[in-house]
VMD Tcl script that draws the C-alpha trace (Angstrom):
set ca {
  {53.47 -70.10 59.51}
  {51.73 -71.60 56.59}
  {48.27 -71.03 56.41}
  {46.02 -72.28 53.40}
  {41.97 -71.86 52.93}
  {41.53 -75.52 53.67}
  {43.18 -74.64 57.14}
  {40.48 -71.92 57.79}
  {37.57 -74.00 56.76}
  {38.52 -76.96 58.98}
  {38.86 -74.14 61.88}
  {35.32 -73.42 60.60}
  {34.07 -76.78 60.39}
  {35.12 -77.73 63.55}
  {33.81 -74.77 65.37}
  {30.21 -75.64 64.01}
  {30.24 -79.24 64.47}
  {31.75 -79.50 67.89}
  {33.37 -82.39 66.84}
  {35.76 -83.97 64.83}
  {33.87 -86.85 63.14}
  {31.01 -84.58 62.40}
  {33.40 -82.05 60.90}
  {35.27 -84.23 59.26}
  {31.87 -85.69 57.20}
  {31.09 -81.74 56.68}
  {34.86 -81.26 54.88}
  {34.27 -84.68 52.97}
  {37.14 -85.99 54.50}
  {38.42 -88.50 56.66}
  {38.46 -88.37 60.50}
  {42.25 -89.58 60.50}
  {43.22 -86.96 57.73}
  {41.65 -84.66 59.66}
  {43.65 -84.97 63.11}
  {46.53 -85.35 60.58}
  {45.77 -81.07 59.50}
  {45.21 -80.37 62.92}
  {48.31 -81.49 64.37}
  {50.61 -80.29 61.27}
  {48.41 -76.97 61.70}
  {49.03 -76.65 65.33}
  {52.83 -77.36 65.08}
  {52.94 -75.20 62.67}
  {51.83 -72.45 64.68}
  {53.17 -73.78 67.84}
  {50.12 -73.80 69.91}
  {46.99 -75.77 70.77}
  {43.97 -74.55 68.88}
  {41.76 -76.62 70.67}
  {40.91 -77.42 74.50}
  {41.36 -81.02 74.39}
  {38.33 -83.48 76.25}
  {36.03 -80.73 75.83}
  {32.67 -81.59 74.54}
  {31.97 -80.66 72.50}
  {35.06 -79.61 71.44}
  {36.20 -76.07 71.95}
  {38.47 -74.23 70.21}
  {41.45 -72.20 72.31}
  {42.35 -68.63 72.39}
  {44.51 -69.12 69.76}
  {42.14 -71.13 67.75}
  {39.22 -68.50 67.97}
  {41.75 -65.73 66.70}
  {42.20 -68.52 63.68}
  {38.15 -68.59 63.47}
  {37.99 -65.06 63.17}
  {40.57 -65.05 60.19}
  {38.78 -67.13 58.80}
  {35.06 -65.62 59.06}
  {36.75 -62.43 57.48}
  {38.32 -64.13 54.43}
  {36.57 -66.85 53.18}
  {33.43 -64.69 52.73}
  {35.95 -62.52 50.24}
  {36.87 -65.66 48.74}
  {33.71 -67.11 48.23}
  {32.50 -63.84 46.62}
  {35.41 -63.71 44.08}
  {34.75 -67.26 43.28}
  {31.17 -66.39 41.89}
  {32.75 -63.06 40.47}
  {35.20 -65.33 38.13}
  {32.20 -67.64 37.31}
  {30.59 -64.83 36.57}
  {33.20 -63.25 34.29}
  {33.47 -67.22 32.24}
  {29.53 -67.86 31.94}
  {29.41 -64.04 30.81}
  {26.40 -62.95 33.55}
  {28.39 -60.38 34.97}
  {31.24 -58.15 33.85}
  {31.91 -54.28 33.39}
  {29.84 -51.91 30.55}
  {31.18 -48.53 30.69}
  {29.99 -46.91 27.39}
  {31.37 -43.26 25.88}
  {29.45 -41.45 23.47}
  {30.56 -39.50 20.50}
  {26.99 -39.02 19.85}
  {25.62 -35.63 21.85}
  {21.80 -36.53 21.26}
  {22.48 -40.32 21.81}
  {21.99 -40.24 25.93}
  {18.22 -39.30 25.03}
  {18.52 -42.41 22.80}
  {20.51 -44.39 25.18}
  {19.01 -44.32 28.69}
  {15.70 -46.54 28.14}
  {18.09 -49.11 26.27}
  {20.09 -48.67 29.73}
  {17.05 -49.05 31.52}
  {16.14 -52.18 29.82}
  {19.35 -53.92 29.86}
  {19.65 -53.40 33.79}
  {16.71 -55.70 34.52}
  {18.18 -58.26 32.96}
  {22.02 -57.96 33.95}
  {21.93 -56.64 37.21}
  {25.37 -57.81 38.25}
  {26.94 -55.75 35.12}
  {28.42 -52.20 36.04}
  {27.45 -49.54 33.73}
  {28.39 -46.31 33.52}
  {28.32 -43.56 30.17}
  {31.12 -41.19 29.60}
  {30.52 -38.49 27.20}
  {32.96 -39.64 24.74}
  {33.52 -35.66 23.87}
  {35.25 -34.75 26.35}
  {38.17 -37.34 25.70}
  {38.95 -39.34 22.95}
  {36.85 -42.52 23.08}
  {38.06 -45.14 20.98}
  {41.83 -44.59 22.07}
  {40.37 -45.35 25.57}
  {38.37 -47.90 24.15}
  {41.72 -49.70 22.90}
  {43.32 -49.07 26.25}
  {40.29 -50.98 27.67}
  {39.53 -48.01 29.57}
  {35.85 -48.46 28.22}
  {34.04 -50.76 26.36}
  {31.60 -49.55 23.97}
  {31.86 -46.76 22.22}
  {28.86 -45.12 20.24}
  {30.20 -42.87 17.56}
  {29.11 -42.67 13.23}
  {32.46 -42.35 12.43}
  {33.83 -45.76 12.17}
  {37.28 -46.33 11.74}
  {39.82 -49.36 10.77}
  {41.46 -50.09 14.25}
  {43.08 -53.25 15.16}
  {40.66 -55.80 17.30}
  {38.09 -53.35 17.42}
  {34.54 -54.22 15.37}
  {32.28 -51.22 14.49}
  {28.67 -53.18 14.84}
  {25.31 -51.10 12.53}
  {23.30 -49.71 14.78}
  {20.91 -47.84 12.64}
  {21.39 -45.23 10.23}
  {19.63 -41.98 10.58}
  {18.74 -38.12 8.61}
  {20.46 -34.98 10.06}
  {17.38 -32.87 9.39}
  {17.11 -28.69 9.44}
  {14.51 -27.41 12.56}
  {13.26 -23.77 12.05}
  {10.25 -22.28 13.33}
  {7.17 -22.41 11.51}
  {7.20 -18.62 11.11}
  {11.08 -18.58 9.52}
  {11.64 -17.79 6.02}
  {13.35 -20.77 5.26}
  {10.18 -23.19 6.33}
  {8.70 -22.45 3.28}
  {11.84 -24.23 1.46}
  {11.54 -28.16 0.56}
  {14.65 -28.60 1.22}
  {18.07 -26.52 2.82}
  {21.31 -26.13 1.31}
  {24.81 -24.99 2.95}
  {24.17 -21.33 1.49}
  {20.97 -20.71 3.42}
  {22.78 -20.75 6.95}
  {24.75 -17.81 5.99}
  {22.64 -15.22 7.72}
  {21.37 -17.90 10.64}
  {22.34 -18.31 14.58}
  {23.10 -21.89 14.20}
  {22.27 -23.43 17.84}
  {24.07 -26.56 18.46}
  {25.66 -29.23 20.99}
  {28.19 -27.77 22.64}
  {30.63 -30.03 20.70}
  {33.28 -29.28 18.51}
  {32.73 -28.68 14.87}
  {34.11 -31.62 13.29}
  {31.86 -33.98 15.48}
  {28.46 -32.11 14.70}
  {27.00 -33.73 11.15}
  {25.99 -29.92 10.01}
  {29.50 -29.16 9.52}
  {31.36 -32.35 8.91}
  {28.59 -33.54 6.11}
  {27.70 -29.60 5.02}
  {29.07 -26.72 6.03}
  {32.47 -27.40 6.35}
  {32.72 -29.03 2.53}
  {30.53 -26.18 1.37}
  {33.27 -23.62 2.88}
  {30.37 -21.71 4.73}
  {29.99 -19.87 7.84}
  {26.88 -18.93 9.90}
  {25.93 -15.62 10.84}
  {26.82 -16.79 14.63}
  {26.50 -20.18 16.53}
  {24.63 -20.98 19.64}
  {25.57 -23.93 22.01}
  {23.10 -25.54 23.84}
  {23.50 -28.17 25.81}
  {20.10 -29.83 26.14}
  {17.58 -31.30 22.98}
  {14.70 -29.46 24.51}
  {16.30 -26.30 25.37}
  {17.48 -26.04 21.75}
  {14.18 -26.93 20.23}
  {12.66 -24.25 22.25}
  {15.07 -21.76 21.20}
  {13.96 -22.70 17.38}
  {10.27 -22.71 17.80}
  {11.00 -18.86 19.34}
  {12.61 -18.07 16.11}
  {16.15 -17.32 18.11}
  {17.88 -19.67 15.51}
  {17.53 -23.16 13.12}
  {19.19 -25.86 14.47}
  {19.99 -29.67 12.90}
  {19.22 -32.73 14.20}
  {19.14 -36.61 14.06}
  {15.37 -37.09 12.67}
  {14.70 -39.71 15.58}
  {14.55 -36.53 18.10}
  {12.58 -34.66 16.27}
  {10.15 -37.45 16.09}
  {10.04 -38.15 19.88}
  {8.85 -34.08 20.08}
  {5.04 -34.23 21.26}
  {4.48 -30.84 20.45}
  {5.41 -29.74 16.74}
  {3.41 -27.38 15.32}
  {5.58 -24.18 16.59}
  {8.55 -26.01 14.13}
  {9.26 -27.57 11.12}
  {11.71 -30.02 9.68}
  {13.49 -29.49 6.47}
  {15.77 -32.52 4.66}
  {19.40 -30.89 4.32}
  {19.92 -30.86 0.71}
  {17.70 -31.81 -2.17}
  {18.93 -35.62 -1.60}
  {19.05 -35.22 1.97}
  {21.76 -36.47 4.44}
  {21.85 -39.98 5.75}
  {24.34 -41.00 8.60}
  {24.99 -44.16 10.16}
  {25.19 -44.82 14.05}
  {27.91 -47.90 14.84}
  {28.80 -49.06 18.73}
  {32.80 -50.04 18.50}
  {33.62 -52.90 20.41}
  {36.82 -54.68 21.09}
  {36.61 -58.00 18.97}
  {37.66 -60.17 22.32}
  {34.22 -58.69 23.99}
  {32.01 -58.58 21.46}
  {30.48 -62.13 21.93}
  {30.27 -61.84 25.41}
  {26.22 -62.62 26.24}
  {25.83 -58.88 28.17}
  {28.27 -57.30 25.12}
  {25.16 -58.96 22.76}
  {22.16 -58.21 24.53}
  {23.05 -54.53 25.12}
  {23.43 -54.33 20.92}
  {20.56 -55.83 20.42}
  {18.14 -53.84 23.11}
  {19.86 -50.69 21.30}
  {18.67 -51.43 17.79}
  {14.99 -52.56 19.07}
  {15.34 -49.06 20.76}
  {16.43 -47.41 17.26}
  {13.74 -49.39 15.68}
  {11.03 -47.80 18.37}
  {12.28 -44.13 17.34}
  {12.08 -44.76 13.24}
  {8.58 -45.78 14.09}
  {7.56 -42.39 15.77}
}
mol new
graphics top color blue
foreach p $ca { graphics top sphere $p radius 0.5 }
foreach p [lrange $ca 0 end-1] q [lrange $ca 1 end] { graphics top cylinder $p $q radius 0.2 }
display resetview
């Protein structure tokens, strides 16, 4: 038995108009081509779907069972419609978003916020881009935006600026080194460095200092939380480095201070990759842009 959609919404149609002229206006159709579907329909499944000179007209046994198909599927069918339109005008669509960046999810979230209110039909979700590698995934299409500042020539993928940022030194105000204007490599030698729990070659104190400089701290710290590691600084338990922008959102800063690294100081740049085919999707474009008001917000602290 052959069964198409326009079979289950002339079932429907029927059913509702108790008629066949009236269902046949409803379908947009004519009443002759409609007795025409019925009986191919009902040969077809060898059966009467209707009790004939009812009125108004009833539909069999067989034809409720029909009726009931079709109140189950063309619901589903409706809703994938508007998912497709969706997907072509751009208003919905998938946003799952790793981060290479540890401090970025303090960054991230009211850009998150923000974008929801406006794309509620998108599905977001952040993977910590640490724990796997990101933009591999990204080219698998296993995500779709990944923030990292370490851009990289790939094939169909587009690193967009986000904003560009200072890794700064935090001590507390009563360490030694807070009377310096400025840190070099050599003055973590005898420090507890407290850090992401991330591995070196991801955290900008070693890739852009240490590392290059050949030096070691006296011991390393991991921390998984901004605040926790800021609190462990003003105690004097360690020094720590940081993006500048969450320093800044600190309230509270007398117990530490901020040091550039380097006479010159250290400038970094944040970039969100994006596959090339996405990227002028109208979500893909209002999620960058929320993100560098966002990054604008934090330089302004």
């Amino acid at each position: 038995m052959h069964i198409e959609f326009r079979h289950l919404r002339t079932i429907q149609a029927i059913h509702k108009a108790g008629g066949l002229a009236r269902a046949a206006d409803l379908l947009h159709i004519t009443q002759s081509a409609l007795s025409h579907q019925i009986k191919g329909l009902e040969d077809q499944a060898g059966v009467e779907l209707f009790v004939r000179r009812s009125k108004p007209l009833k539909l069999s046994p067989a034809g409720l069972r029909l009726l009931k198909l079709a109140e189950q599927v063309l619901p589903q069918i409706e809703a994938l419609q508007d998912e497709f339109s969706g997907l072509r005008d751009g208003s919905t669509g998938r946003m799952h978003i790793a981060i290479e960046c540890h401090a970025c999810f303090e960054w991230l979230f009211p850009v998150l916020e923000q974008f929801r209110k406006s794309w509620g039909d998108v599905d977001v979700d952040i993977r910590p881009g640490l724990a796997f590698d990101a933009l591999p995934a990204l080219l698998k299409e296993e995500v779709d935006l990944v923030v990292s500042s370490d851009p990289e020539d790939l094939a169909g993928v587009e690193f967009v600026e986000l904003f560009d940022y200072a890794p700064v030194f935090v001590a507390s105000s009563a360490h030694p080194l807070a009377q310096k204007p400025y840190v070099d490599a050599a003055d973590f030698r005898g420090e507890t460095l407290i850090t992401y729990p991330v591995e070196r070659s991801r955290l900008d104190v070693f890739s852009q200092l240490l590392i290059p400089a050949k030096v070691e701290p006296a011991g390393i710290r991991q921390v998984e939380l901004t605040a926790v590691i800021l609190l462990l600084v003003a105690s004097n338990r360690g020094v720590s480095v940081l993006p500048d922008w969450v320093v800044r959102e600190v309230k509270y800063s007398s117990d530490y201070v901020t040091r550039p690294l380097t006479e010159k100081g250290i400038t970094r740049r944040l970039y969100a990759a994006v596959r090339r085919d996405d990227l002028d999707k109208p979500f893909m474009q209002n999620l960058l842009k929320l993100a560098g008001e966002e990054a604008r917000k934090l330089q302004a602290v």
